[in-house]
Every structure is written in structure tokens, then in C-alpha cells.
C-alpha positions in Angstrom: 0.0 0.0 0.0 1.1 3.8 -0.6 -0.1 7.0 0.9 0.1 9.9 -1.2 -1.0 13.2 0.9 0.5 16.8 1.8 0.7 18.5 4.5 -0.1 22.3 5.1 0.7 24.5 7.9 1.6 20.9 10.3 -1.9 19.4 9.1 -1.9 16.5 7.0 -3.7 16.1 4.5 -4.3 12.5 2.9 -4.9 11.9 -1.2 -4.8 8.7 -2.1 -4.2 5.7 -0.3 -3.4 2.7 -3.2 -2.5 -0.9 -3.9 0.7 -1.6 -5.5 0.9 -4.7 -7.5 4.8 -5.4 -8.2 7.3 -7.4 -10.5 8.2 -9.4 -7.8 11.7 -10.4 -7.2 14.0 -8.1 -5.7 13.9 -4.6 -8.0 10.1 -4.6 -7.1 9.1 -2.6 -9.8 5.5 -1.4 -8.9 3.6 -1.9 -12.3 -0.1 -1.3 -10.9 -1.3 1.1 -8.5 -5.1 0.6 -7.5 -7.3 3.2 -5.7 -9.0 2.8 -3.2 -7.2 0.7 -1.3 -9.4 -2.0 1.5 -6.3 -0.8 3.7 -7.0 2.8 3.2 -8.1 3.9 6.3 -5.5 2.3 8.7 -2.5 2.7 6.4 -3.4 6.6 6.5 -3.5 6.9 10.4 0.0 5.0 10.5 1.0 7.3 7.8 -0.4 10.2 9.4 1.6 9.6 12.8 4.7 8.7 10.6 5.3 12.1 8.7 4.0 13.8 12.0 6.5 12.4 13.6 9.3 13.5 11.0 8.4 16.7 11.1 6.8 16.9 7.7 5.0 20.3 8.0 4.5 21.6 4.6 4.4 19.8 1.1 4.2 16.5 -0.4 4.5 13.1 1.4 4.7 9.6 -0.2 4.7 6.6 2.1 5.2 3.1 1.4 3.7 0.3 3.5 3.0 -3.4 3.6 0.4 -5.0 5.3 1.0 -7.8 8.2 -1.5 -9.4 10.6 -1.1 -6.4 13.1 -2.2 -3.9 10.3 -0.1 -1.5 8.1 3.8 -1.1 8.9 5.5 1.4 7.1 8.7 0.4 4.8 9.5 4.3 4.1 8.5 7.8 4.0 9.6 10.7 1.6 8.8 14.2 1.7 8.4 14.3 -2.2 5.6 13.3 -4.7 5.2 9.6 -5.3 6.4 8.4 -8.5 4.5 6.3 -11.2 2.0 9.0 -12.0 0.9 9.2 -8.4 0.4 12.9 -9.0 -2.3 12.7 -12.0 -4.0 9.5 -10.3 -4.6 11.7 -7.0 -5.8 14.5 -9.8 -8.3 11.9 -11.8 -9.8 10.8 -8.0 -10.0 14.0 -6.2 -9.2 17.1 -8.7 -6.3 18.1 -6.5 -3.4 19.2 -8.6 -0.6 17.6 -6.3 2.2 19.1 -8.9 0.5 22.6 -8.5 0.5 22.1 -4.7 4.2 20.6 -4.7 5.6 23.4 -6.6 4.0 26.4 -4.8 5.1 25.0 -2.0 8.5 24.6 -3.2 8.7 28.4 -4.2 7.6 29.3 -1.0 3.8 30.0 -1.4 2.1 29.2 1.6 -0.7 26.8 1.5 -3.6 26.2 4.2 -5.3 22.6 4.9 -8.2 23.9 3.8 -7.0 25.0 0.5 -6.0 21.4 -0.4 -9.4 19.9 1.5 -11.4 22.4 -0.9 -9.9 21.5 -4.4 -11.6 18.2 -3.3 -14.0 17.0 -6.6 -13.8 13.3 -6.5 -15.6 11.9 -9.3 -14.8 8.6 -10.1 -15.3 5.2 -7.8 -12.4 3.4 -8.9 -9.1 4.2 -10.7 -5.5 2.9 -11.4 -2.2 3.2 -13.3 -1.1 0.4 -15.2 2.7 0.4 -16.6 2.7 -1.7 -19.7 5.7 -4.1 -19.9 7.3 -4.9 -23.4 8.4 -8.9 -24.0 11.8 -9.6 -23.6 13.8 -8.4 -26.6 14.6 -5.3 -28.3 12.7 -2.5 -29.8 13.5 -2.8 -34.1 15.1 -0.1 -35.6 12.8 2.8 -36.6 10.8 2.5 -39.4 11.4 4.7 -42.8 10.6 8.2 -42.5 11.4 11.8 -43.3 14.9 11.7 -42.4 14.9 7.7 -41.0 13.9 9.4 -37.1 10.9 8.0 -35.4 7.5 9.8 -35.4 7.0 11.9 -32.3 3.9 11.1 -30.2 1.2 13.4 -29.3 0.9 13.8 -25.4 -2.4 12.4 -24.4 -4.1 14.0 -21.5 -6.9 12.8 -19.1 -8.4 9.6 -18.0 -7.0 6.7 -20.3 -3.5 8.9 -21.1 -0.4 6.7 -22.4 3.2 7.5 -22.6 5.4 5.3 -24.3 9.1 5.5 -23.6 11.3 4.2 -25.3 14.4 4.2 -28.3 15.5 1.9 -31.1 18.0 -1.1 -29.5 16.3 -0.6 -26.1 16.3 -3.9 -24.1 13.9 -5.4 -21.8 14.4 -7.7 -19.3 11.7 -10.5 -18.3 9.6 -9.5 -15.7 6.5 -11.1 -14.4 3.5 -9.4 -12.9 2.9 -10.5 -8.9 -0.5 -9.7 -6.9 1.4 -8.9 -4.0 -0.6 -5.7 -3.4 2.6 -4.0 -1.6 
């Protein structure tokens, strides 16, 4: 489970509380994360007293936890956004724009808990961010063109978004999908 929240003025503020579904083995690549979460509401009161208790005041938090038979247990905190699109998946569920709130906070702008409890618009009942993995190979050369280069892809926005990175020669490793829910 991860808890994406931010805290304003010493009052945090939880997002998103998701399922992570990894690789499995030991990079643990998270290549699923699921909202809501079952675990939601205990994994953001340990959350809460975790970033309390670093001193996390103002800005973004992302904790990690797992889930054992006494409840959540948390394998780390960071006072930063969450990777793998956390931002835009807290966006799509709530309407919070937690790069909007990350940045004014980092330039200083001050930001009360009730600013970040108002943006609240949630719309949807379910949502999650799914990394596609490529089979085990390499990407072909580029296909003919003006110039040989690759076409350059439009940036999708919204609900149902892809981005596909990636280069001519690039290899991917095996990996195989777990339900470990981490």
C-alpha cells in the first residue's frame, strides 16, 4: 500500500491511499497502483503519525507500507511526490493538482489545509495506473521516414492517457506481474 498526501501548515492532509501490485523479485518494480485501497483507512492513520512524527510540516508526502496481521507497517516515508504518475492518479480521484500544490510549496507559497481539503471533486469510484511491460527483446530499428527518425507522439491528456518510452536497440528484461498488493 502507498499513501500519497501533503501537509499544510503541520496538518496532514491525505490523497490517495493505493494498492501496488509489483514485478516481484527483488527490483520490485510497482507496475499497478489501484485506488481505493481496502487498507486505506488504517494505512493513513499510520501514515499520518509517521510524517507527523518526521516533522513533515509543509508539502508532499509519499509513504510506502505493507500490510501484516497487526495492520499497516511502514517500509518508508519521503517528503516528495510519489512516483508512477501518483500525481495525476490523485488528480483523476479528487481534482487536486498535487504538482500545482508541490511546486507552490517549493517556491515558498504558503498553503492552508483547507485550501487542499477544498480542491476536493472526487468523481470517479475506482481508478488505477497500469505500466505496460514490453516482452523480452529489443525495440527494431525505426521505421522509414522523413529523415529515418521515429514519429514523435502526441501527449495524451486525461483519463485513459499513455506514454510510451522508449528508443530503437532498447532492451527489456523478463519480468512477471505479482498480486502482491505492496
Amino acid at each position: 500500500v502507498s499513501v500519497t498526501g501533503f501537509s499544510a501548515a503541520g496538518k496532514f492532509v491525505p490523497l490517495a491511499a493505493v494498492d501496488r501490485f509489483t514485478s516481484g523479485g527483488p527490483a520490485e518494480i510497482s507496475l499497478t497502483r489501484a485506488w481505493p485501497s481496502p487498507h486505506a483507512e488504517a494505512a493513513v492513520e499510520v501514515t499520518r503519525r509517521a510524517v507527523e512524527a518526521l516533522g513533515i510540516d509543509e508539502g508532499p508526502s509519499y509513504t510506502q507500507l505493507r500490510v501484516s496481521r497487526g495492520g499497516p507497517e511502514v517500509i518508508r516515508v519521503a517528503a516528495r511526490l510519489g512516483g508512477g504518475h501518483d500525481a495525476e492518479l490523485v488528480e483523476l480521484v479528487t481534482g487536486v493538482d498535487l504538482n500545482l500544490l508541490a511546486l507552490s510549496a517549493a517556491l515558498g507559497r504558503p498553503i492552508a489545509a483547507s485550501e487542499v481539503v477544498g480542491a476536493f471533486a472526487g468523481t470517479v469510484g475506482a481508478a488505477a495506473t497500469r505500466f505496460l511491460v514490453a516482452p523480452p527483446g529489443g525495440l527494431g530499428p525505426p521505421p522509414p521516414g522523413p529523415g529515418g527518425s521515429l514519429p514523435v507522439a502526441a501527449r495524451a491528456e486525461g483519463p485513459g492517457s499513455r506514454r510510451t518510452p522508449g528508443r530503437p536497440g532498447l532492451r527489456r528484461p523478463p519480468r512477471a506481474a505479482t498480486g502482491s498488493g505492496k
